[in-house]
C-alpha positions in Angstrom: 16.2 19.4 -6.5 13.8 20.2 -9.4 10.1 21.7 -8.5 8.7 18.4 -10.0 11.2 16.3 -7.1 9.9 19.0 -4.2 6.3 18.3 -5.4 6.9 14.6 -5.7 8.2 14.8 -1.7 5.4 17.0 -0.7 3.1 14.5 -2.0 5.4 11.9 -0.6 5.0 13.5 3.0 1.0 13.5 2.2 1.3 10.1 2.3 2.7 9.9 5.7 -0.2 11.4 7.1 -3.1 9.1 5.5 -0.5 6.1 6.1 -1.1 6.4 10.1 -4.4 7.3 9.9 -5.3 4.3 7.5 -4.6 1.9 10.8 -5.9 3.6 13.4 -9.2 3.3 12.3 -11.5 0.9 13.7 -13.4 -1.0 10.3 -12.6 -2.2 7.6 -14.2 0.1 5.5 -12.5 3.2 7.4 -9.3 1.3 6.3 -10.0 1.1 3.0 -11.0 5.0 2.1 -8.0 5.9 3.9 -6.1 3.7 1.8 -7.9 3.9 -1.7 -6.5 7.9 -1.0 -3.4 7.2 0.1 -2.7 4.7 -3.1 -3.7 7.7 -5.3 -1.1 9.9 -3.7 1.5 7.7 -3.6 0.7 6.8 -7.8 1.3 10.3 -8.0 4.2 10.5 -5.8 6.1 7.8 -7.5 5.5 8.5 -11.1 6.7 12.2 -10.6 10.1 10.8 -9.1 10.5 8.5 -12.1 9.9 5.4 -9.9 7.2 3.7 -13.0 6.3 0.6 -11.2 5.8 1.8 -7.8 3.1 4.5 -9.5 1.8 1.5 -11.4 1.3 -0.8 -8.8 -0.4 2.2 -6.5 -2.5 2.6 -9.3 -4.0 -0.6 -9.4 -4.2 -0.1 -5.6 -6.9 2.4 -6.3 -9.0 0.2 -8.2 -8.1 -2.5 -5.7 -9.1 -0.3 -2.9 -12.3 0.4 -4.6 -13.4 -3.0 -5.3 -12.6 -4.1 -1.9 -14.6 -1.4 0.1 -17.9 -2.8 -1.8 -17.0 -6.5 -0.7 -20.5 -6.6 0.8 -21.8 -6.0 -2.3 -23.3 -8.6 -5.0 -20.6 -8.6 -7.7 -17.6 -9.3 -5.2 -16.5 -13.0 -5.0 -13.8 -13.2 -2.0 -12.1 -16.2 -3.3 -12.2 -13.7 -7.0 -10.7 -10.3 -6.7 -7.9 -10.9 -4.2 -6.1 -13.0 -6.8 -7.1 -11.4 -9.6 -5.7 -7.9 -8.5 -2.6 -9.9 -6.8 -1.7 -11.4 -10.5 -2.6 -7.8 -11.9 -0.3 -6.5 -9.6 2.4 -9.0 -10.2 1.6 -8.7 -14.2 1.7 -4.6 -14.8 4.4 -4.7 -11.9 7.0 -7.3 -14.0 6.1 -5.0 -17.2 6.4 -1.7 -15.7 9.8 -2.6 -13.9 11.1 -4.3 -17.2 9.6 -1.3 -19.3 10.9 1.3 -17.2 14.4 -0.6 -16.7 14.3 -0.4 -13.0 16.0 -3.2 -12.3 15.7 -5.9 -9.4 14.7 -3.8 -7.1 11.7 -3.6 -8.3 11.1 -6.8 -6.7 10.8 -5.4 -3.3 7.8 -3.0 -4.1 5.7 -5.7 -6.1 6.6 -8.5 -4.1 5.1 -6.2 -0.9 1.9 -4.8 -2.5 1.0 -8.1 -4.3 1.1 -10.0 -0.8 -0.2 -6.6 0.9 -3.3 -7.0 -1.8 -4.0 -10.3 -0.7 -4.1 -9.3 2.9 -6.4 -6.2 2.6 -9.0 -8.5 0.9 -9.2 -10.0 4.9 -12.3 -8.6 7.0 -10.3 -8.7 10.2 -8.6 -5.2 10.3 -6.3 -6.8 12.6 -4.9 -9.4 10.6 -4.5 -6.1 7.9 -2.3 -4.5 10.5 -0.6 -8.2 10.9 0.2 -7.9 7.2 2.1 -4.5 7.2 4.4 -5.7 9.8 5.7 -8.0 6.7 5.3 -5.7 3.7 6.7 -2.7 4.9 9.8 -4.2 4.7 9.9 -4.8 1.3 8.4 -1.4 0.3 10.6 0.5 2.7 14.0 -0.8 0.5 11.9 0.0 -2.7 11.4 3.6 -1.1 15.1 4.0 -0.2 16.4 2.9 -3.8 13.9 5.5 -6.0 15.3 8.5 -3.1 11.5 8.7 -1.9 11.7 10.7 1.3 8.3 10.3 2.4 8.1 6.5 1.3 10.2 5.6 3.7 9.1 7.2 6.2 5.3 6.2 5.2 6.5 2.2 5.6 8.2 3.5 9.0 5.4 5.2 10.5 3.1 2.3 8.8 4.9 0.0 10.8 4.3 2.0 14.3 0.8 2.9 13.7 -0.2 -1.4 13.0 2.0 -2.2 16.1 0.0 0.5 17.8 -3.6 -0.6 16.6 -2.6 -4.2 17.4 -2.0 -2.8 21.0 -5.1 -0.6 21.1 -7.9 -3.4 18.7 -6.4 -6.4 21.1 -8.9 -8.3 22.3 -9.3 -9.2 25.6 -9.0 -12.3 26.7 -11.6 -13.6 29.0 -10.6 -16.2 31.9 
């Protein structure tokens, strides 16, 4: 292994970290720093392992990330950005996967973030942690195709940390 591949997993492992932290935090907001970090690690992460669409598409998670923690804000239309950065996603992830001849698995990672994009436009953190019991999945065989270490884990621990925010954020039901 090459010192850009040990740097790539270091960042990889990075990753892991901010990935359960990102859902045990109670807002929305919370979520979305986390996040808007971790998407700038993992562009990082996978453009130094060669994996172009995967560092693309984290990329645009940045800017998504960005636009989504100022939701409250005037210029934000709900019904707007959550489609425009799913096509965006979609778009640059098609190009860079054809561009970078990745192949079909490429469709795993864009298929995963564009749905995951829609899902972290929701107010509900809960219904965010819904979401990643889906596209971690589909990230997780991305991860295991490109050889990144700490991508697969990230989706793995990803997985645990929703299932235990869903236990922990549950709401009570009344009788």
């Amino acid at each position: 292994m090459n010192t850009i591949e040990v740097v790539a997993q270091i960042l990889g492992m990075v990753t892991v970290v901010l990935g359960f932290l990102a859902y045990q935090v109670k807002t929305d907001k919370q979520l979305l720093v986390v996040n808007l970090l971790d998407c700038g690690v993992f562009a990082a992460h996978f453009f130094l392992l060669g994996a172009i669409s995967g560092g693309v598409l984290n990329t645009v998670g940045v800017l998504r990330s960005f636009v989504y923690y100022h939701k409250d804000k005037s210029f934000y239309r709900p019904k707007l950005f959550p489609v425009l950065f799913a096509v965006l996603m979609l778009v640059l992830g098609i190009w860079s996967s054809v561009m970078a001849g990745e192949g079909f698995y490429a469709v795993f990672v864009i298929a995963g973030l564009v749905i995951n994009t829609l899902c972290l436009s929701l107010k509900d953190p809960q219904k965010i942690r819904i979401s990643v019991l889906f596209t971690c999945p589909m990230v997780l065989i991305y991860d295991i195709i490109v050889h990144s270490v700490g991508g697969a884990i990230y989706e793995s621990v990803a997985i645990v940390s929703a299932i235990i925010g869903l236990i922990r954020y549950r709401q009570k039901k009344t009788v």
